[in-house]
Backbone as numpy.savetxt, mean C-alpha at the origin, in Angstrom:
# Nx Ny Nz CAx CAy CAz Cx Cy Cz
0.40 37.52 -28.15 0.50 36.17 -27.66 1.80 35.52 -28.13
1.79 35.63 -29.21 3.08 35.64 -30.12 4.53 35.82 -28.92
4.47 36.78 -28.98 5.88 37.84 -28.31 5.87 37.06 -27.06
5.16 37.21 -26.45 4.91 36.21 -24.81 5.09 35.14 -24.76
4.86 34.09 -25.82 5.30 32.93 -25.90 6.74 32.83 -26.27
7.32 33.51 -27.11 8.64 33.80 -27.47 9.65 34.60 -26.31
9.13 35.19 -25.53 9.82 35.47 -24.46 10.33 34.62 -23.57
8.89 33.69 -23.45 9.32 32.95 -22.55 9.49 31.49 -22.89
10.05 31.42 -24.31 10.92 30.47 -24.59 12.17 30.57 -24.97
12.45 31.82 -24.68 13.62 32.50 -25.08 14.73 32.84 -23.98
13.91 32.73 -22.65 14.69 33.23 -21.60 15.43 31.78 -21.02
16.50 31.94 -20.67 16.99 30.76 -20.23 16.32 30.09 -18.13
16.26 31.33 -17.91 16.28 31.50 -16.69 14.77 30.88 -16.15
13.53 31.35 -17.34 12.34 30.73 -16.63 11.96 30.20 -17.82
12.93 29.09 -18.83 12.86 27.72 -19.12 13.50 27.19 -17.88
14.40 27.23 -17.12 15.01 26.43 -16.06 14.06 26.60 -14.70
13.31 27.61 -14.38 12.71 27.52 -13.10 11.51 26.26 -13.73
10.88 26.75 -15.01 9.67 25.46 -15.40 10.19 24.55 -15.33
11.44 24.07 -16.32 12.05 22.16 -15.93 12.32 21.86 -14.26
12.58 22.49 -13.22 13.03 22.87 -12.03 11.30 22.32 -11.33
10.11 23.06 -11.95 8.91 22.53 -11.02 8.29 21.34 -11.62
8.66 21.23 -13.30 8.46 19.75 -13.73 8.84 19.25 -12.76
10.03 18.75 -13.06 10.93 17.70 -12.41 10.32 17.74 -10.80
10.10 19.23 -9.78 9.52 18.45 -8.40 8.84 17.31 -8.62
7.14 18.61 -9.57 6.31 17.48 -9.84 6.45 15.91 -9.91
7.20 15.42 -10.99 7.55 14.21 -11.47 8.18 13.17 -10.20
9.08 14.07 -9.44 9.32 13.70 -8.61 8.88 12.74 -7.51
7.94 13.97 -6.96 7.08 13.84 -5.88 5.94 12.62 -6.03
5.35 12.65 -7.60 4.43 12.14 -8.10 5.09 9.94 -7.91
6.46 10.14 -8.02 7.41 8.89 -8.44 7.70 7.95 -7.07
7.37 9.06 -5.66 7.68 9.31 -4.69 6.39 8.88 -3.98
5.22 9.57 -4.53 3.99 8.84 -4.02 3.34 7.76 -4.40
4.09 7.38 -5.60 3.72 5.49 -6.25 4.33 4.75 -5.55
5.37 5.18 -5.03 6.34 3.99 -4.51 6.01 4.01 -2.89
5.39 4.93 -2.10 4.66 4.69 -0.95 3.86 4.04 -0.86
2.92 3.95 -2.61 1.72 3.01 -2.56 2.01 1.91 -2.31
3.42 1.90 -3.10 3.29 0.20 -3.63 4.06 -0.38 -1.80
4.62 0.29 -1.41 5.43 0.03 0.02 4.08 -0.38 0.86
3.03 0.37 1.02 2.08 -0.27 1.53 0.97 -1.15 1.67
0.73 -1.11 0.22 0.65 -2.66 -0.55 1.06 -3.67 -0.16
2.33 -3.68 -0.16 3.48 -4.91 -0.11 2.96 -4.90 1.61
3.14 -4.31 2.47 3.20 -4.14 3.88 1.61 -4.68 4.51
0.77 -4.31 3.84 -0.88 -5.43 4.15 -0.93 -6.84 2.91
-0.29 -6.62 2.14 0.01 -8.48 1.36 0.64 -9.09 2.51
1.90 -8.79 2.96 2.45 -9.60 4.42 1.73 -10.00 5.37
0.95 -8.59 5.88 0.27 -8.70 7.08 -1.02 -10.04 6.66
-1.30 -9.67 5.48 -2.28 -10.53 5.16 -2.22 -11.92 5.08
-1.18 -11.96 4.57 -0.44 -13.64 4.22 -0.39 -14.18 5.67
0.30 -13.45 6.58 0.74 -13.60 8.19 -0.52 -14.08 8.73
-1.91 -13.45 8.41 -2.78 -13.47 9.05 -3.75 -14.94 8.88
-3.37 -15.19 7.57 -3.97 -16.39 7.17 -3.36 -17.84 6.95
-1.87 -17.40 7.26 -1.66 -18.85 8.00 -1.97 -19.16 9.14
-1.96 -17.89 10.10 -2.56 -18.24 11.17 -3.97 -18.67 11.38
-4.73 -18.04 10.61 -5.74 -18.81 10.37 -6.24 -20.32 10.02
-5.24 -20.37 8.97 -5.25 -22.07 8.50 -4.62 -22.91 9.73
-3.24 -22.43 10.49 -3.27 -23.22 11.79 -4.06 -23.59 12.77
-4.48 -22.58 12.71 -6.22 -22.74 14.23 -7.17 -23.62 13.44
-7.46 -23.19 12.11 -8.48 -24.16 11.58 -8.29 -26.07 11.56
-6.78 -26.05 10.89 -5.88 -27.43 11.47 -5.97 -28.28 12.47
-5.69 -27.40 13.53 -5.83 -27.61 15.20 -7.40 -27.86 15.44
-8.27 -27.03 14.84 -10.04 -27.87 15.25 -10.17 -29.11 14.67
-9.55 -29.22 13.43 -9.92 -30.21 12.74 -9.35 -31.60 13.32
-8.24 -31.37 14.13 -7.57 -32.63 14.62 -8.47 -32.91 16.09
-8.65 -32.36 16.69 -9.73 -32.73 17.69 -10.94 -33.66 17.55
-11.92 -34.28 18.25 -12.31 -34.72 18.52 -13.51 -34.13 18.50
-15.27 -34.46 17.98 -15.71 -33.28 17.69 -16.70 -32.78 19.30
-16.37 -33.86 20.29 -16.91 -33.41 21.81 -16.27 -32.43 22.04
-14.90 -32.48 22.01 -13.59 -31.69 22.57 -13.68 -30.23 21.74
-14.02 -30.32 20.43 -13.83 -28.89 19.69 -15.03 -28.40 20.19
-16.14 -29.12 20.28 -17.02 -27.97 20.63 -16.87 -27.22 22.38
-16.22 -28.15 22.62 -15.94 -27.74 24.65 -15.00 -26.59 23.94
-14.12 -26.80 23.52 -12.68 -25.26 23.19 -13.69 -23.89 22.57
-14.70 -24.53 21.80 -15.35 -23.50 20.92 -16.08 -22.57 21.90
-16.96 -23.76 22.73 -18.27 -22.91 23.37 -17.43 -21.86 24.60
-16.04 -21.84 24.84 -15.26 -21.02 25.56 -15.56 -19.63 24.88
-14.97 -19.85 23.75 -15.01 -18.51 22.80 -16.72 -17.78 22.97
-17.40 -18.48 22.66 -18.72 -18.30 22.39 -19.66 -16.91 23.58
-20.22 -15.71 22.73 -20.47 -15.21 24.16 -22.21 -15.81 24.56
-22.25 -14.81 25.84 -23.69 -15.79 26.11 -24.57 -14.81 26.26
């Protein structure tokens, strides 16, 4: 076990292929956090986007009249 471990800390060639699949690893791994966080960020927007629009429509009922909102509403409404 000895000798085998010493071999293969001894060889230059496959210490460099191991730092060589670290480093993909690390890589790849650095590579798939930062997709997370890209899509994260990309439904926080969508989300934010979605709920001002929301708060506008809600705005817009509230300024109506409450005969008139329910005439706009019962449109929506199925039967």
């Amino acid at each position: 076990m000895t000798g085998v471990l010493a071999f293969l800390l001894g060889s230059p060639t496959i210490l460099a292929i191991g730092a060589a699949i670290i480093g993909a690893l690390g890589f790849g791994f650095k590579q798939r956090l930062a997709g997370v966080k890209a899509e994260r960020a990309k439904q926080a927007t969508a989300e934010a986007v979605a709920r001002d629009i929301a708060d506008q429509v809600q705005n817009d009922i509230g300024a109506l009249p409450a005969d008139q909102a329910r005439r706009e509403l019962k449109s929506w409404a199925r039967d």
